[in-house]
N, C-alpha and C positions, 0 to 999 in steps of 0.2 A: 564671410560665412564660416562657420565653425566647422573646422574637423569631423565625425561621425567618429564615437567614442567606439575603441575597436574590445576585444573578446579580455582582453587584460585586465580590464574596469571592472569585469565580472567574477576576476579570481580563477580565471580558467586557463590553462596552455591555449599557444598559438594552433592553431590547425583547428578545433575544434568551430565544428560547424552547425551541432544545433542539440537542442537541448529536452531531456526525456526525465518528466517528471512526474515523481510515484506520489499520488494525491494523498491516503489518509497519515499521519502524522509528519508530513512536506508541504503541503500548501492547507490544508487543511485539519482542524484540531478534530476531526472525526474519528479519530482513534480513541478517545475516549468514549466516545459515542458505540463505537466498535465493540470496548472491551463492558462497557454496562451491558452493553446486550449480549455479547458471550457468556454475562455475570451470570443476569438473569437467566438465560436456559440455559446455561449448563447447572446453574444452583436447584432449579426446578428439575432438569431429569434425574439429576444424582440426587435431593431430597427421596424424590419416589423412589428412584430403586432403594435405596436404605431401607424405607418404609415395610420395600416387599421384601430383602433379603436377609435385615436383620445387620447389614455390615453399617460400618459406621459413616457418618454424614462428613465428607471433606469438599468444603465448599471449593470454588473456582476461584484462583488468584487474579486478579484483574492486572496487574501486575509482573507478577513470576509467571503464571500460564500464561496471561496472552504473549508477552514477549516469544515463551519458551517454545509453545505448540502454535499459533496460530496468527498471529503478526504477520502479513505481508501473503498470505497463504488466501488462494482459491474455498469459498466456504468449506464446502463439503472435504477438502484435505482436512481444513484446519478440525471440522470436527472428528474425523477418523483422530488422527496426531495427536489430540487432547485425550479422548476416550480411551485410545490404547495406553496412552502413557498410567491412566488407571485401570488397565488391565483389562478393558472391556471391549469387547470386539460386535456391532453394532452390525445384521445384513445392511446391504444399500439401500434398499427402500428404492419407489419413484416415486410419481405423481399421484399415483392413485391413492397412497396414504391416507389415513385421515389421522387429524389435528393428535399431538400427543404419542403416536405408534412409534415403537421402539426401532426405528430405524436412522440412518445416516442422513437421509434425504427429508425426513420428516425434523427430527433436529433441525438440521441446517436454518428447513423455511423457518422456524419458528423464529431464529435468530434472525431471521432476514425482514420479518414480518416488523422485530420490536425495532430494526433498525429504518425501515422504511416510516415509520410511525413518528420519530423523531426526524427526518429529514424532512415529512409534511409538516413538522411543528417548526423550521425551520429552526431547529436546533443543533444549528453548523456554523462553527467561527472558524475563521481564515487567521492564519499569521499573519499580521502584520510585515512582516521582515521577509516574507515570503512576497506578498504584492511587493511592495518594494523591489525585490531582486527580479521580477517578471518584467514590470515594467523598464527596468534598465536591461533586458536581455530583449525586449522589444525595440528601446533607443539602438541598440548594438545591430538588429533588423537579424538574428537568428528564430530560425522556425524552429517549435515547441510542440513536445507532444504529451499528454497525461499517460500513462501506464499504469494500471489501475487494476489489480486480482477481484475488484469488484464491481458487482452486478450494477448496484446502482450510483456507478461513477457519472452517469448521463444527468442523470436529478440534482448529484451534489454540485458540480460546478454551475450547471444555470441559476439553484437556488442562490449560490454562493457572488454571480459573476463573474466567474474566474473565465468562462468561457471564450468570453472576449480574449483573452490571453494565449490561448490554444488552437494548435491550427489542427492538430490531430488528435484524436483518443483512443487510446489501446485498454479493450475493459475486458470483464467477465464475462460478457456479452460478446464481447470479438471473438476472445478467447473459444468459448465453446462453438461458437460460428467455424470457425478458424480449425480445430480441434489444436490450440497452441497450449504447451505444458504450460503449469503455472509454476513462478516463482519459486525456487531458487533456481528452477531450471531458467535459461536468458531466451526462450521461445517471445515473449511479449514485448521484452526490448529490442528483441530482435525486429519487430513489426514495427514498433514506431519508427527506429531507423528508417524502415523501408518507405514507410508513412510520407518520410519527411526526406526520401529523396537523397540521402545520407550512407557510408558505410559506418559502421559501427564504431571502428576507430578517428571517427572524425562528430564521435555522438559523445555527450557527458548525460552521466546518470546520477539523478539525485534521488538519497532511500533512504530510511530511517529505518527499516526493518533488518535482521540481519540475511533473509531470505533474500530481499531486494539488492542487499549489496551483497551479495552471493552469485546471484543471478549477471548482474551488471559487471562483474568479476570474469563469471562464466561468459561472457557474450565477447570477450576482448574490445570491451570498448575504450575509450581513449581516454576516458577519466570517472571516477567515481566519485563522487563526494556522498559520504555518510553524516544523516543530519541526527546529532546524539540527543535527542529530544527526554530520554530517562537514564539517562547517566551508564551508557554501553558504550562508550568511547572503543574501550580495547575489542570489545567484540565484534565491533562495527569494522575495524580494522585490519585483524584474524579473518573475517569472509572476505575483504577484498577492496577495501576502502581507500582511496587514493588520499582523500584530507577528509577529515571529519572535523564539523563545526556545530556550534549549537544551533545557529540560523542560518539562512540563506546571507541574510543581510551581512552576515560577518563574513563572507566572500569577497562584497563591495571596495574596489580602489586597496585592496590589498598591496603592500610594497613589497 
């Protein structure tokens, strides 16, 4: 009978006992998915106000702004964080809103609205390289958990399957249940630990955001790994990154 391949195989230090993983650009490529739809409403609210204010039309980087303001971020942060950085200061808004009102919370659903629309189109790829490293962190028999700033973390992994792979999920949903900060603050990773039965120092965090590995920094966990999916290597590092790699996979049987 073979051996039981131990935590080495995974690219990880000895001690580490389980594993905390930030869903949209880590196991899933919904981060594109993410940043079309911040495209879209944030290019429609800032079109309108142009329209009414007379200043000029600067569209949304899908690229430079979501990295900058909203990567890894709680909706409703991420849209304050974007707005202000154009100087625009938005009340909260709640529910009672209707479609379109110039507020934080009306924003937000909009975004949330064109992002849900795309997960019923089943318009969610998985890394490759990512199942691959789940599945060898399940042969290793480490429990796993999603950490997820987002609402509709629940939808993307059973559309995706990933769920099978997770024994825990810490979402937007928890979050506000919870009243747990979001990202960069380590409140969310701090709950998956707990999830999974784990001190923090005996947890690895995987992020692609620099919020994420900001947070996993903040929380003294035992290892970070930062996944540089758009070429932020040194960034990912500066917040708190223990190794950064382009894929999970490039962890694999590492010497």
């Amino acid at each position: 009978m073979s051996e039981k391949p131990g935590v080495e195989t995974l690219g990880l230090p000895v001690g580490i006992k389980a594993c905390l993983f930030d869903l949209d650009g880590v196991l899933t490529q919904t981060a594109k998915v993410h940043a079309a739809a911040w495209k879209e409403t944030f290019d429609e609210f800032l079109r309108a106000r142009a329209e009414r204010t007379g200043e000029p039309f600067v569209p949304f980087d899908p690229v430079a702004d979501y990295d900058e303001y909203v990567d890894g971020m709680p909706r409703e942060d991420g849209t304050r964080t974007f707005l202000r950085s154009r100087g625009i200061d938005l009340p909260e808004g709640g529910p009672e809103d209707t479609s379109g009102a110039d507020t934080v919370y009306s924003v937000s659903m909009r975004k949330n609205e064109l992002v849900q629309r795309r997960i019923a189109e089943h318009d969610i790829d998985v890394f490759d390289g990512s199942v691959r490293y789940l599945k060898a962190v399940r042969a290793v028999g480490l429990p796993t958990a999603v950490v997820s700033s987002s609402a509709n973390c629940k939808d993307v992994i059973e559309v995706t399957g990933l769920v099978s792979y997770l024994d825990a999920r810490i979402d937007g949903t928890t979050a506000a249940q919870e009243h747990l900060a979001g990202k960069p603050a380590p409140d969310t990773f701090l709950a998956g630990a707990k999830a999974l039965g784990v001190q923090p120092s005996e947890a690895v965090v995987f992020e692609d955001a620099l919020a994420g590995v900001a947070a996993g920094h903040a929380g003294g966990f035992g290892f970070v790994v930062g996944v540089d999916r758009v070429g932020q290597a040194d960034g990912l590092r500066e917040h708190g990154a223990t190794v950064v790699v382009t894929d999970l996979a490039d962890l694999l049987d590492q010497k």
